[in-house]
ROSE-4610 file (N, C-alpha, C; in Angstrom, 1 decimal, always signed):
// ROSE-4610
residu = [X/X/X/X/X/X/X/X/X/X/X/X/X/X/X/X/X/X/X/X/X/X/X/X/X/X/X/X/X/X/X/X/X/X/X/X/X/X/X/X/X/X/X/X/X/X/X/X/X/X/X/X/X/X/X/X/X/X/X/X/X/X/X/X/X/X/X/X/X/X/X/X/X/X/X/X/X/X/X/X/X/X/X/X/X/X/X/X/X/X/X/X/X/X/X/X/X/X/X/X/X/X/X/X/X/X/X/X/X/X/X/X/X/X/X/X/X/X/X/X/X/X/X/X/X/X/X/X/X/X/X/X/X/X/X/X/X/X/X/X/X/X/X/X/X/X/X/X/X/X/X/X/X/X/X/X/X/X/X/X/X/X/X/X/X/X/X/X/X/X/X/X/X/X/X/X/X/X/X/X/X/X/X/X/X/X/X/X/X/X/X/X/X/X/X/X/X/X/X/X/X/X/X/X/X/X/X/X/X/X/X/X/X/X/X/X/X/X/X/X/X/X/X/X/X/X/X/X/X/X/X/X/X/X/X/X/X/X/X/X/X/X/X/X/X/X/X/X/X/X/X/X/X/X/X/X/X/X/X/X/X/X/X/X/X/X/X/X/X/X/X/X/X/X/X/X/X/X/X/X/X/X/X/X/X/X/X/X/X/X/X/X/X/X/X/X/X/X/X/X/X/X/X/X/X/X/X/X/X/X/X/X/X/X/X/X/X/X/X/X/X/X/X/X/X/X/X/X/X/X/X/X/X/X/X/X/X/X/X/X/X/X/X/X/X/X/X/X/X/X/X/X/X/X/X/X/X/X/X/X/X/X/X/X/X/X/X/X/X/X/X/X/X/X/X/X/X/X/X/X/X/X/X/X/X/X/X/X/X/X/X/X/X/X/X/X/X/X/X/X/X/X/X/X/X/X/X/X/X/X/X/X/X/X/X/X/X/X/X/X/X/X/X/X/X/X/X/X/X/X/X/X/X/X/X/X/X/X/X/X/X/X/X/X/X/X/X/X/X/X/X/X/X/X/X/X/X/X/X/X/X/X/X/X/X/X/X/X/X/X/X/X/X/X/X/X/X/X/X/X/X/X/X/X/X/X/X/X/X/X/X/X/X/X/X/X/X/X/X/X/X/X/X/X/X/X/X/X/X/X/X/X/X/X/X/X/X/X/X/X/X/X/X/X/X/X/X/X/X/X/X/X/X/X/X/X/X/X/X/X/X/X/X/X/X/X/X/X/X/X/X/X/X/X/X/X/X/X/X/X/X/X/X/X/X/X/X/X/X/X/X/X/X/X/X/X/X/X/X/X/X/X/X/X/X/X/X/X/X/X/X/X/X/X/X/X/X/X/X/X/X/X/X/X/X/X/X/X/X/X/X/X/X/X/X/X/X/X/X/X/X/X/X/X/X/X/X/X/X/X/X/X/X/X/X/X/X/X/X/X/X/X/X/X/X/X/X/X/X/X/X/X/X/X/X/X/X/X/X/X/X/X/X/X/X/X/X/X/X/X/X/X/X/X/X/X/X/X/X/X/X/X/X/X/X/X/X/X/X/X]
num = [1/1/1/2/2/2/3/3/3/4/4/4/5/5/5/6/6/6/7/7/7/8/8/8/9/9/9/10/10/10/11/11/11/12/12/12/13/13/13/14/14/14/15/15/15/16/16/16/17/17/17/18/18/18/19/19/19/20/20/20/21/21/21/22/22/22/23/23/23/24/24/24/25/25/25/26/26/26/27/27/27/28/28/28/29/29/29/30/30/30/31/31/31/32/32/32/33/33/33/34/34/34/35/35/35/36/36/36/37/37/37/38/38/38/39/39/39/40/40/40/41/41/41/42/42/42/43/43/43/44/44/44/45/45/45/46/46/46/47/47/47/48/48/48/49/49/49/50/50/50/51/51/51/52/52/52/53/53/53/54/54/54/55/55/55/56/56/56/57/57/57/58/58/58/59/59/59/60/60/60/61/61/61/62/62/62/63/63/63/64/64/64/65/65/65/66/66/66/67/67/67/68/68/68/69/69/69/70/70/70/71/71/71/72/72/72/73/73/73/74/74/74/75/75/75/76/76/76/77/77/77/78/78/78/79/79/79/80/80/80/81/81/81/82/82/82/83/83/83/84/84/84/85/85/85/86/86/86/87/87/87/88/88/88/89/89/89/90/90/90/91/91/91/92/92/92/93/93/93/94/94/94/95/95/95/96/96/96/97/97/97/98/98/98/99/99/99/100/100/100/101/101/101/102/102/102/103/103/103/104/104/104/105/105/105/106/106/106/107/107/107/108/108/108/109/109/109/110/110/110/111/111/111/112/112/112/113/113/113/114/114/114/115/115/115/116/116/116/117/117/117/118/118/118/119/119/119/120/120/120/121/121/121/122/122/122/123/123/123/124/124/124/125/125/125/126/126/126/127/127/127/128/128/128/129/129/129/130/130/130/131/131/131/132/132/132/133/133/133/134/134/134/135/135/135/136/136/136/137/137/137/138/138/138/139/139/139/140/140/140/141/141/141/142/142/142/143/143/143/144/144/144/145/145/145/146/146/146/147/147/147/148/148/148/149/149/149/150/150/150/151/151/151/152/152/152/153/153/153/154/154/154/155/155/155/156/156/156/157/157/157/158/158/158/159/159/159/160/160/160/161/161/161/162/162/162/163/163/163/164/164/164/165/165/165/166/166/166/167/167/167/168/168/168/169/169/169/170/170/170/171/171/171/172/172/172/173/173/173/174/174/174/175/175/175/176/176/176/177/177/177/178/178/178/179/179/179/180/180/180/181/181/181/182/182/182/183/183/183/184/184/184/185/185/185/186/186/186/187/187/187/188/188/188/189/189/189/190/190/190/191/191/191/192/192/192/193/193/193/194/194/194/195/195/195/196/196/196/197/197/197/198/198/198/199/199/199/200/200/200/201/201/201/202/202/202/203/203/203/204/204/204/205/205/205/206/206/206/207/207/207/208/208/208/209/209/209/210/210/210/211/211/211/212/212/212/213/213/213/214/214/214/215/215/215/216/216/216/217/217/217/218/218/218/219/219/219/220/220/220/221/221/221/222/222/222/223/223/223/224/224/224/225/225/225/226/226/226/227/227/227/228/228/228/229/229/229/230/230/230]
x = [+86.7/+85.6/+84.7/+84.2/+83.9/+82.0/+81.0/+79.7/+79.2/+79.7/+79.3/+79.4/+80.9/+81.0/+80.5/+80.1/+79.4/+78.0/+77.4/+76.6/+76.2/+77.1/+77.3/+77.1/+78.5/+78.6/+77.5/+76.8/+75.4/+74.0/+74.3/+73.2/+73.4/+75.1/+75.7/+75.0/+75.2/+74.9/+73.4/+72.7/+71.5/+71.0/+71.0/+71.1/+71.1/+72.2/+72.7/+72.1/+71.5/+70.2/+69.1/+68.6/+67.2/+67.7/+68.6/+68.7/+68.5/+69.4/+69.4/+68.1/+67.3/+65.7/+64.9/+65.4/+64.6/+65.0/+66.2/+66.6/+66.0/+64.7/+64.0/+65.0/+64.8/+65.8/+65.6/+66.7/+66.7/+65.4/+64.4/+63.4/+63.7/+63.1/+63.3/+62.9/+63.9/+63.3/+62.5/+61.4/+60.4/+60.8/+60.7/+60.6/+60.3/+60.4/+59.4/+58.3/+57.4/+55.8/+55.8/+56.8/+56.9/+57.5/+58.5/+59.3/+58.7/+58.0/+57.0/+56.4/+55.4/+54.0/+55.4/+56.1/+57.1/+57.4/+57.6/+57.9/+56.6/+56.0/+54.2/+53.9/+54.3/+53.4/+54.3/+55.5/+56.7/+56.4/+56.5/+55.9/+54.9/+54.1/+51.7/+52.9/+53.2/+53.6/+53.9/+55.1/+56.3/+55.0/+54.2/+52.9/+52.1/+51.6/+50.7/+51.5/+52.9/+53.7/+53.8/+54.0/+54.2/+52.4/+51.3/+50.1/+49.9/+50.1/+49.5/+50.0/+51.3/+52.2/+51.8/+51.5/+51.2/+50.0/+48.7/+47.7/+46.6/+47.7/+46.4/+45.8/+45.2/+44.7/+43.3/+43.0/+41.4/+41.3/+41.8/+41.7/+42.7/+43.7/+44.3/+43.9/+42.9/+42.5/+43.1/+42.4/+43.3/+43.7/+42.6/+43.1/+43.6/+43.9/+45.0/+46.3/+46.3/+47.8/+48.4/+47.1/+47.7/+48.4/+47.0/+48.0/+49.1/+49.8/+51.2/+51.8/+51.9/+52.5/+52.5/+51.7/+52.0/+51.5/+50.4/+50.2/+48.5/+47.8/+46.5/+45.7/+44.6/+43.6/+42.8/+43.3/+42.4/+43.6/+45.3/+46.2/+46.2/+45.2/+45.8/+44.5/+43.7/+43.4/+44.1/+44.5/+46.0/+46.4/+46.9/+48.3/+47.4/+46.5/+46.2/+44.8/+43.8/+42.0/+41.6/+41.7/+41.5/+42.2/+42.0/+42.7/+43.6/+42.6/+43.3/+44.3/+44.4/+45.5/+46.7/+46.6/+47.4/+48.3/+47.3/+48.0/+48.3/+48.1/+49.0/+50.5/+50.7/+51.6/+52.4/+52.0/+52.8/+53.6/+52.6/+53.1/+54.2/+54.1/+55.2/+56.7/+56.1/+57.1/+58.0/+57.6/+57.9/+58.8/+58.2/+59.3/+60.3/+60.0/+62.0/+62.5/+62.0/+63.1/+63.7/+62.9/+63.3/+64.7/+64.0/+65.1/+65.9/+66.6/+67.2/+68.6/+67.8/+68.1/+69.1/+68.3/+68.9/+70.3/+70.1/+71.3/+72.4/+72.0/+73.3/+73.6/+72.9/+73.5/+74.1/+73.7/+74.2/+76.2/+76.4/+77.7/+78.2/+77.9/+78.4/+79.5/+78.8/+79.3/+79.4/+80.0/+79.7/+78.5/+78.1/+77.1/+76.6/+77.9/+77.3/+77.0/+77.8/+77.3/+76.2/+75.7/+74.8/+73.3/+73.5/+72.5/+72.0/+73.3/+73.4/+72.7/+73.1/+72.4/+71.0/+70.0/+69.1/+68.1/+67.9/+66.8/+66.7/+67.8/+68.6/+68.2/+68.4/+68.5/+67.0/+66.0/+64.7/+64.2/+64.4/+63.8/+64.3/+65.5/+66.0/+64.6/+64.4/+63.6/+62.1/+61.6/+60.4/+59.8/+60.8/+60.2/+60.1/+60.7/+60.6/+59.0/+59.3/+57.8/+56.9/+58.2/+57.1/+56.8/+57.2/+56.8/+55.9/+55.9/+54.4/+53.2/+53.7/+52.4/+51.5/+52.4/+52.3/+51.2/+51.6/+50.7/+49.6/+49.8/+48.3/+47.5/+48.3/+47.5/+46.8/+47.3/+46.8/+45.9/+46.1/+45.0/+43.9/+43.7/+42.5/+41.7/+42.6/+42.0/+40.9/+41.3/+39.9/+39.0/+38.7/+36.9/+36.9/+38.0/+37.6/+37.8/+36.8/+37.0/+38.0/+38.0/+38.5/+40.0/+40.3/+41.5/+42.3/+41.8/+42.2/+42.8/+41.5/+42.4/+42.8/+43.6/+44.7/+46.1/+46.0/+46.6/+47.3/+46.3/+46.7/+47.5/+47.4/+47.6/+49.1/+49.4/+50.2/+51.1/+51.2/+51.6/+52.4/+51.4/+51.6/+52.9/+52.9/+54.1/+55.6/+55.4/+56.4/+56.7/+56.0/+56.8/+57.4/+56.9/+57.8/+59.2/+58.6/+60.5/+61.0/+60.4/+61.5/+62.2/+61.2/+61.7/+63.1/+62.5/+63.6/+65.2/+65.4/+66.1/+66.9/+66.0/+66.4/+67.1/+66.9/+67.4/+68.5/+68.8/+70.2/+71.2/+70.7/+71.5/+72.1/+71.3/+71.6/+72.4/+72.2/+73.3/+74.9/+74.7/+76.1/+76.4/+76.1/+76.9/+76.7/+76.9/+76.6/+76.1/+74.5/+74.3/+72.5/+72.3/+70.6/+69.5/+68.2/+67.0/+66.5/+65.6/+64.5/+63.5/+63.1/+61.8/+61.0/+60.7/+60.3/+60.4/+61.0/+62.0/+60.6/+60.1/+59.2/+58.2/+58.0/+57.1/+57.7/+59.1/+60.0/+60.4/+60.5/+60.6/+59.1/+57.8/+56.9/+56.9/+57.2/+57.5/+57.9/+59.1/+60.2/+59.9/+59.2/+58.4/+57.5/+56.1/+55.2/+55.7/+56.7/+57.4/+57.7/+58.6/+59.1/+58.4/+57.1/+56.0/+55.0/+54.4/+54.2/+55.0/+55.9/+57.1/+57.3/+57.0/+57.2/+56.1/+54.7/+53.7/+53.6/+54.3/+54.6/+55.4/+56.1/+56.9/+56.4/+55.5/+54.9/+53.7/+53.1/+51.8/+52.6/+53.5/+54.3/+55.4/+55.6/+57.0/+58.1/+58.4/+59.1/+60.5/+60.7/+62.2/+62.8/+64.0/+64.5/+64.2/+63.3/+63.0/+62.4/+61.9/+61.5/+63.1/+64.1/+65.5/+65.6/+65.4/+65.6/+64.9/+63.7/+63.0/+63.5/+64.4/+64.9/+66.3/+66.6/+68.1/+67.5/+66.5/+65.7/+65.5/+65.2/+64.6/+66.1/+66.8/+68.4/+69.2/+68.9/+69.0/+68.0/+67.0/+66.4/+66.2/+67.3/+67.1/+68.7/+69.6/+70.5/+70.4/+69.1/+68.6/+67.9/+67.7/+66.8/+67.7/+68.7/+69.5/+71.0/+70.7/+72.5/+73.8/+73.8/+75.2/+75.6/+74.5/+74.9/+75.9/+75.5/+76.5/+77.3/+77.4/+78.7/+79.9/+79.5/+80.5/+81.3/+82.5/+83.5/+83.3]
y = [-112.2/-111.5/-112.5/-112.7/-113.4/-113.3/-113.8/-114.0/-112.7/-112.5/-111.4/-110.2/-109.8/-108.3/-108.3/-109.2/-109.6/-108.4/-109.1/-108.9/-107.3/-106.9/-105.7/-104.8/-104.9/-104.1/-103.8/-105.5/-105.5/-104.1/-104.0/-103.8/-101.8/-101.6/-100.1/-100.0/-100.6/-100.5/-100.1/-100.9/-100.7/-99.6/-99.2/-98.2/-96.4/-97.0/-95.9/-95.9/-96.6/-97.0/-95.9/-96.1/-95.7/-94.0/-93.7/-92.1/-91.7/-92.8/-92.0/-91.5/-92.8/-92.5/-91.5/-91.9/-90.3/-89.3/-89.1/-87.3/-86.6/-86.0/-85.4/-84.7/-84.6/-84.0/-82.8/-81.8/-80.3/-79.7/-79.0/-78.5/-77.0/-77.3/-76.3/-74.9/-74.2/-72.8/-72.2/-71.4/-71.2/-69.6/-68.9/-67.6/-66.5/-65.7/-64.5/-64.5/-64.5/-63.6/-63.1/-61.6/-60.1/-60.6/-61.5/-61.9/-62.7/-63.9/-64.6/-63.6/-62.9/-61.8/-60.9/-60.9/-59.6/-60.9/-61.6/-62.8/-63.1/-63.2/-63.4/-62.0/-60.9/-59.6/-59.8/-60.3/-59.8/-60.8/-62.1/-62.6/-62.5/-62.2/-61.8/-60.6/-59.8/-58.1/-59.0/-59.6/-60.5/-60.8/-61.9/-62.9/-61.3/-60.9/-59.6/-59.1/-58.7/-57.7/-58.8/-60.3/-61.6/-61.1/-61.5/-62.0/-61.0/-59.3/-58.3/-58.4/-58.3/-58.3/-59.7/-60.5/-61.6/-61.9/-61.1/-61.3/-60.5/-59.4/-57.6/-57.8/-56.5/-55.8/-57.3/-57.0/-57.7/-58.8/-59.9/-61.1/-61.5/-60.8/-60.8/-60.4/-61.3/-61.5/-62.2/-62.0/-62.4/-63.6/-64.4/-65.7/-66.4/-65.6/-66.1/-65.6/-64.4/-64.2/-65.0/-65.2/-66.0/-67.5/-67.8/-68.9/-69.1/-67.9/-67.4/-67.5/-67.1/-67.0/-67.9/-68.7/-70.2/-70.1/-69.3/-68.7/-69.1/-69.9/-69.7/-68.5/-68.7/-67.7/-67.1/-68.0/-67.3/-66.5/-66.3/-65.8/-64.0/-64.5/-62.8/-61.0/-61.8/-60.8/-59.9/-61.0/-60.5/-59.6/-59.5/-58.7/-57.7/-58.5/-56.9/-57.1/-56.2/-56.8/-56.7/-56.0/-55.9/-56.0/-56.1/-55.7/-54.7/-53.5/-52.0/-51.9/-52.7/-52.4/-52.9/-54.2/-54.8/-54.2/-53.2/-52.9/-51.7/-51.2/-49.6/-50.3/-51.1/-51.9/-51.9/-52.3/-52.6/-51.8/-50.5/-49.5/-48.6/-48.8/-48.4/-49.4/-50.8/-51.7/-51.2/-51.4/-51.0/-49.8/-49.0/-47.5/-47.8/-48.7/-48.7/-49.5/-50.7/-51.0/-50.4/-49.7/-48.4/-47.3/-47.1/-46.3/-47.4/-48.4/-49.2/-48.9/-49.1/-49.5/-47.8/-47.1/-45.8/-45.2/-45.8/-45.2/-46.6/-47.5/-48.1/-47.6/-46.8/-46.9/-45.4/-44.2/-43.0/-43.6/-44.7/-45.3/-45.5/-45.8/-46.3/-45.2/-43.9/-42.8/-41.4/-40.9/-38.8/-38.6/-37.5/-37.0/-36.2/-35.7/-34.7/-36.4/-37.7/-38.5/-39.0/-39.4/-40.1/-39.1/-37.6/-36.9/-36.8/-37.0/-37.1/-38.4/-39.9/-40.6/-41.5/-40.4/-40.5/-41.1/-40.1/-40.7/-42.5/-42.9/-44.1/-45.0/-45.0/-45.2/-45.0/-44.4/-44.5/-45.3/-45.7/-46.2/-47.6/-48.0/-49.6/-49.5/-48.4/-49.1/-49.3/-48.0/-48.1/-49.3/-50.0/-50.9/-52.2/-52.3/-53.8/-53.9/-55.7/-56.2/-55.2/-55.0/-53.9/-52.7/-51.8/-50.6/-51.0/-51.8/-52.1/-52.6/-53.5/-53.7/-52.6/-51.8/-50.5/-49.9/-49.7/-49.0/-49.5/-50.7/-51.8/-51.3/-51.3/-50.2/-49.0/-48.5/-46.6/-46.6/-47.5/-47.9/-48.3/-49.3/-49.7/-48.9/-47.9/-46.7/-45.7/-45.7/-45.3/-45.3/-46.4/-46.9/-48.0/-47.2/-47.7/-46.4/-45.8/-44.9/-45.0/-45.8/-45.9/-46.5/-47.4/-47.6/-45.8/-45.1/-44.0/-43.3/-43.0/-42.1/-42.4/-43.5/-44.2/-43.9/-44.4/-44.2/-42.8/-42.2/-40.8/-40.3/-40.2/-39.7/-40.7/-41.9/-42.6/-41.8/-41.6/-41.1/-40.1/-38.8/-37.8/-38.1/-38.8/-38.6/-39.0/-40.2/-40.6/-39.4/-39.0/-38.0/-36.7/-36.2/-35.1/-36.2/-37.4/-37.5/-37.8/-38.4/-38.8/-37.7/-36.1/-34.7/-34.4/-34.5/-34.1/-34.9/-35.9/-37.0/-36.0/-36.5/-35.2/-34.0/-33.4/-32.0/-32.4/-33.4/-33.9/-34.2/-35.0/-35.1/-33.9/-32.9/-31.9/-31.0/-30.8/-30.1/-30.8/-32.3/-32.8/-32.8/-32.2/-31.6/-30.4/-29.9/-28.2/-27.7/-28.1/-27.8/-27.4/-25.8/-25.5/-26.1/-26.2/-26.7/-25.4/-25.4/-24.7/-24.6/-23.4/-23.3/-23.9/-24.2/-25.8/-26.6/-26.8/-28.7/-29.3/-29.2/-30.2/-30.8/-29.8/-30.4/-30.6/-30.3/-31.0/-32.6/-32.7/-34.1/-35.2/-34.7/-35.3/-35.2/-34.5/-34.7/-36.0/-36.1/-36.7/-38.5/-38.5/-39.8/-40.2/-39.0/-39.6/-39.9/-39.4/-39.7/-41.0/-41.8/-43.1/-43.9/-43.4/-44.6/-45.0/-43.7/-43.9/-44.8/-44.3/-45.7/-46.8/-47.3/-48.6/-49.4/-48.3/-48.8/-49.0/-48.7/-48.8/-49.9/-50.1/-51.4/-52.2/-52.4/-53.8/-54.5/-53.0/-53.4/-53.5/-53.2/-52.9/-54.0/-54.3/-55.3/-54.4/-53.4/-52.0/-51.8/-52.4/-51.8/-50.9/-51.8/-50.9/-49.8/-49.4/-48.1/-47.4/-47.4/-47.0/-46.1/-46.9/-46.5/-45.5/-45.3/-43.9/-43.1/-43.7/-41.9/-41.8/-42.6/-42.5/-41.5/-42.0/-41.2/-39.8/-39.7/-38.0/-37.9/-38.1/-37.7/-37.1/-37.4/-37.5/-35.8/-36.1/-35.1/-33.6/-33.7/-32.7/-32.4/-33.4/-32.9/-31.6/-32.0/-31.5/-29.8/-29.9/-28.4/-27.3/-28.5/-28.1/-27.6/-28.4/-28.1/-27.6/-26.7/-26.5/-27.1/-27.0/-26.8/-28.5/-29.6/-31.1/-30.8/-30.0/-30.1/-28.9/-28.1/-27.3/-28.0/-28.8/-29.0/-30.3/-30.5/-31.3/-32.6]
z = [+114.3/+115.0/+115.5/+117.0/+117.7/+117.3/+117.6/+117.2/+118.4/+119.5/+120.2/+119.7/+119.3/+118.3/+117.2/+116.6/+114.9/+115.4/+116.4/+116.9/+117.4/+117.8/+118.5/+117.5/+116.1/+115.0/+114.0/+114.0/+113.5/+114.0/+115.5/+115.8/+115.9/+115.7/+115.7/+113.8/+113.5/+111.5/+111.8/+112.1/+111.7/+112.4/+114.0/+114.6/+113.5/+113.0/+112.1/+111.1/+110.5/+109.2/+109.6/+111.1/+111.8/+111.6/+112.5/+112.4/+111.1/+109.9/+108.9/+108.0/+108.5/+108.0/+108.5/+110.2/+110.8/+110.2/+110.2/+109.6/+108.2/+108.3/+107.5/+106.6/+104.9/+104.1/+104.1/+103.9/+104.4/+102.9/+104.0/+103.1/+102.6/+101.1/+100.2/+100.3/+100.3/+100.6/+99.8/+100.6/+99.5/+99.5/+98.2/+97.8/+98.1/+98.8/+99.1/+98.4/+99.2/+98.4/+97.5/+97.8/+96.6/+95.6/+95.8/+95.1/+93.8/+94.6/+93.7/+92.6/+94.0/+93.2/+91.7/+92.0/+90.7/+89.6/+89.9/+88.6/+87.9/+88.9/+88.0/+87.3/+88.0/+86.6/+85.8/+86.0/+85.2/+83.5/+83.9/+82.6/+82.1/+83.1/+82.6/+81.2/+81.8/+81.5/+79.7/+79.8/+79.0/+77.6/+78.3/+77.2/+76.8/+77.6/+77.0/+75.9/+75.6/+74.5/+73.3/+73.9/+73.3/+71.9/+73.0/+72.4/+71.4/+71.9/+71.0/+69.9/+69.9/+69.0/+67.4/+68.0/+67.1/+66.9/+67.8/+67.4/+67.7/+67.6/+68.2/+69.2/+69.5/+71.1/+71.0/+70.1/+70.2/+71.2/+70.2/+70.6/+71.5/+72.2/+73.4/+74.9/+75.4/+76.3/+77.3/+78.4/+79.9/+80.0/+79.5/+79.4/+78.6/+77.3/+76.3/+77.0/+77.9/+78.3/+79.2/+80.2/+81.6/+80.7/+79.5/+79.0/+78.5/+77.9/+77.3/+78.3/+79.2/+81.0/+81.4/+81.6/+82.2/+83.7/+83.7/+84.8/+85.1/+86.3/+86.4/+86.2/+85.7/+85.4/+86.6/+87.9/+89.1/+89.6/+89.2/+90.1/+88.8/+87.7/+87.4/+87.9/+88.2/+89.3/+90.4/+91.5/+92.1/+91.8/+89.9/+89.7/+88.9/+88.0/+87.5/+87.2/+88.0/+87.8/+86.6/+85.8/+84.8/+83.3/+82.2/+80.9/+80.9/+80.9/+81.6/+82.0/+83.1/+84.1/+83.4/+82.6/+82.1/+81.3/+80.5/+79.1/+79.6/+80.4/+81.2/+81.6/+82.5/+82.7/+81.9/+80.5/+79.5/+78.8/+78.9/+78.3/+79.0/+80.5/+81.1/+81.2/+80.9/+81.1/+79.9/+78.5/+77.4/+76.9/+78.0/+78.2/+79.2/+80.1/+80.7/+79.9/+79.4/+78.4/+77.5/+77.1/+75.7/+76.4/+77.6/+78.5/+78.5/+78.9/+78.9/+77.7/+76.6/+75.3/+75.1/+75.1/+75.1/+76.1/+76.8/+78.0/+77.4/+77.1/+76.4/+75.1/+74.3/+73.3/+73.6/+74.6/+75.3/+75.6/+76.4/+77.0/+75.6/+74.5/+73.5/+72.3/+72.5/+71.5/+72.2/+71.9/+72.6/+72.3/+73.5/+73.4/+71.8/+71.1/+70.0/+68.6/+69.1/+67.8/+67.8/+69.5/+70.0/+69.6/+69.3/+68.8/+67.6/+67.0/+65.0/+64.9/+65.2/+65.0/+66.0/+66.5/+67.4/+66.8/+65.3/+64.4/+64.5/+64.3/+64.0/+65.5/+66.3/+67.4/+67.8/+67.8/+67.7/+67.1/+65.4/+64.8/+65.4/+65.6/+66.4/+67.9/+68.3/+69.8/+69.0/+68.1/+68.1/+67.2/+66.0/+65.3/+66.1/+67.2/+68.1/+68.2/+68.5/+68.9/+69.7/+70.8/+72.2/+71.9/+71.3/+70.6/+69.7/+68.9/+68.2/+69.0/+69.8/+71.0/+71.3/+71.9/+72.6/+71.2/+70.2/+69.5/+69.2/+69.6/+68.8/+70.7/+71.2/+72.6/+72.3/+71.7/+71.5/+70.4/+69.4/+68.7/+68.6/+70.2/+70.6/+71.6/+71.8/+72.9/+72.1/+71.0/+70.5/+70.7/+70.6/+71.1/+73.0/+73.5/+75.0/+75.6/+76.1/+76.6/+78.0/+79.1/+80.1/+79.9/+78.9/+78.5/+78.0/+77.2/+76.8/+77.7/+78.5/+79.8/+80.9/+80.9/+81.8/+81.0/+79.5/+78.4/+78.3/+78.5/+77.6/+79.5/+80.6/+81.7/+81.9/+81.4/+81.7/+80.5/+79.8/+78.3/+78.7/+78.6/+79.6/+80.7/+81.7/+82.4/+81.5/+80.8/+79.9/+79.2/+78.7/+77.8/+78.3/+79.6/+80.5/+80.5/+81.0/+81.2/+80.0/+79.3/+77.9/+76.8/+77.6/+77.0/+77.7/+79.0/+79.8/+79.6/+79.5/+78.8/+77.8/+76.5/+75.7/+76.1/+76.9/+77.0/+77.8/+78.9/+79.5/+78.2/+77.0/+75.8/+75.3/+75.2/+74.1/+75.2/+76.4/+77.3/+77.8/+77.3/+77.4/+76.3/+74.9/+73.9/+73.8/+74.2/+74.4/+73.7/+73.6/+72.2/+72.7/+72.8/+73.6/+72.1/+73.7/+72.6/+72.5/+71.3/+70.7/+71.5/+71.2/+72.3/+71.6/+70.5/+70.1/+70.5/+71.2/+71.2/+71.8/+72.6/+72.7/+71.7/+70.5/+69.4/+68.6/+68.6/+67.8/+68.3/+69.6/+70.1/+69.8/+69.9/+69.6/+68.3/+67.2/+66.2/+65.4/+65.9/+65.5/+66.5/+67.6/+68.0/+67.1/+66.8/+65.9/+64.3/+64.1/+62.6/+62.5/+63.5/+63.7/+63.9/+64.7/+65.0/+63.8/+62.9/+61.6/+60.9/+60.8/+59.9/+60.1/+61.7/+62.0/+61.8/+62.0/+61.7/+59.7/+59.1/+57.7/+57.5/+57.9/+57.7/+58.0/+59.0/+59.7/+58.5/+58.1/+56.8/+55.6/+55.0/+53.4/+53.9/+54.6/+54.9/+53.8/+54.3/+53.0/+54.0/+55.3/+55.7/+55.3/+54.3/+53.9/+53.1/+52.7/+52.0/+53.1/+54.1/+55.6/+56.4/+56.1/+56.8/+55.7/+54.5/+53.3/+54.0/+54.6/+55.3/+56.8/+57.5/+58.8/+59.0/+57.6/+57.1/+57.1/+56.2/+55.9/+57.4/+58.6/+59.4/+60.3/+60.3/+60.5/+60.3/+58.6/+57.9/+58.6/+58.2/+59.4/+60.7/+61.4/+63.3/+62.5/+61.6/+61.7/+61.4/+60.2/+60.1/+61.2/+62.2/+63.1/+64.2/+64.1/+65.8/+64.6/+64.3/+63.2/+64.1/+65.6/+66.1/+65.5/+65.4/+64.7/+63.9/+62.8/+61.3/+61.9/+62.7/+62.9/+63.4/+64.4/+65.4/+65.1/+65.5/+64.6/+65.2]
């Protein structure tokens, strides 16, 4: 190769050096907004069930949550202006997981076993971290009046549907409710929530599942077609 083409090839190389520096590297796509904004309540929601749970309604404040979250203290306005808002949130979040929980364990058995062992299947959603949050919620509603009646009106709609729920179960085993059933359903909620709230203070589990088994035992007195049907 002659000192002319040396030359030539030299000056194609470097040429090709220059483009390569020009060419800006392909920039990172950024997220949607909504998308962002639903990941931020979504863990605020996550630290809030996190904080209560390990260290009660009290001293679970906004800015111990944002700090659970990992989230600035100026971005949780944005999502939820208040405490309030937070812990309504939670309490709804808490119920579709619980729906969640239930419709898998619905896929898992027939409708007439998936009724026999409900008690059972209650006490698995209600003793979790988030069902105890949730109560260390209704607990603190006592003495907040404005938390209460967000509470008690958010409540209220959960439990029309979580009745209704119920009665889709007991009609895919052919099996009618009680013109009780609904105080039989609130019943049989506040019975499990008492006991989960027992186990958390007695650390008593298993003697807690002896009274889940009894609770078992009397949906079957309650609804006979349980122990009739094969």
């Amino acid at each position: 190769m002659n000192n002319e083409t040396m030359a030539l090839v030299g000056s194609v190389d470097k040429l090709s050096d220059m483009n390569t520096l020009k060419t800006p590297p392909p920039r990172r796509q950024r997220r949607p907004q909504a998308e962002r904004s639903a990941d931020t309540r979504a863990k605020l929601i996550e630290a809030a069930i996190t904080c209560i749970h390990r260290l009660g309604y009290g001293p679970t404040t906004i800015t111990v949550v944002a700090q659970q979250a990992g989230v600035s203290r100026g971005a949780m306005p944005h999502q939820f202006p208040a405490k309030t808002d937070l812990m309504i949130a939670v309490l709804r979040a808490v119920y579709d997981q619980d729906s969640e929980h239930y419709e898998r364990s619905v896929a898992a058995m027939s409708p007439l076993a998936w009724l026999r062992s409900l008690p059972a299947t209650m006490w698995e959603v209600i003793s979790r971290p988030s069902a105890i949050a949730v109560m260390e919620i209704m607990l603190a509603a006592r003495s907040d009046l404005d938390l209460a009646a967000k509470l008690r009106e958010a409540q209220q709609k959960i439990d029309v549907e979580a009745h209704a729920w119920v009665l889709e179960r007991l009609r895919a085993a052919g099996i009618d409710d009680r013109p009780d059933g609904e105080a039989v359903h609130r019943l049989f909620v506040a019975a499990v929530r008492g006991l989960a709230l027992e186990a958390v203070f007695m650390q008593n589990r298993a003697e807690v599942e002896k009274s889940i088994a009894v609770l078992a035992e009397t949906l079957r007195h309650l609804y006979p077609g349980l122990a009739l049907k094969p």
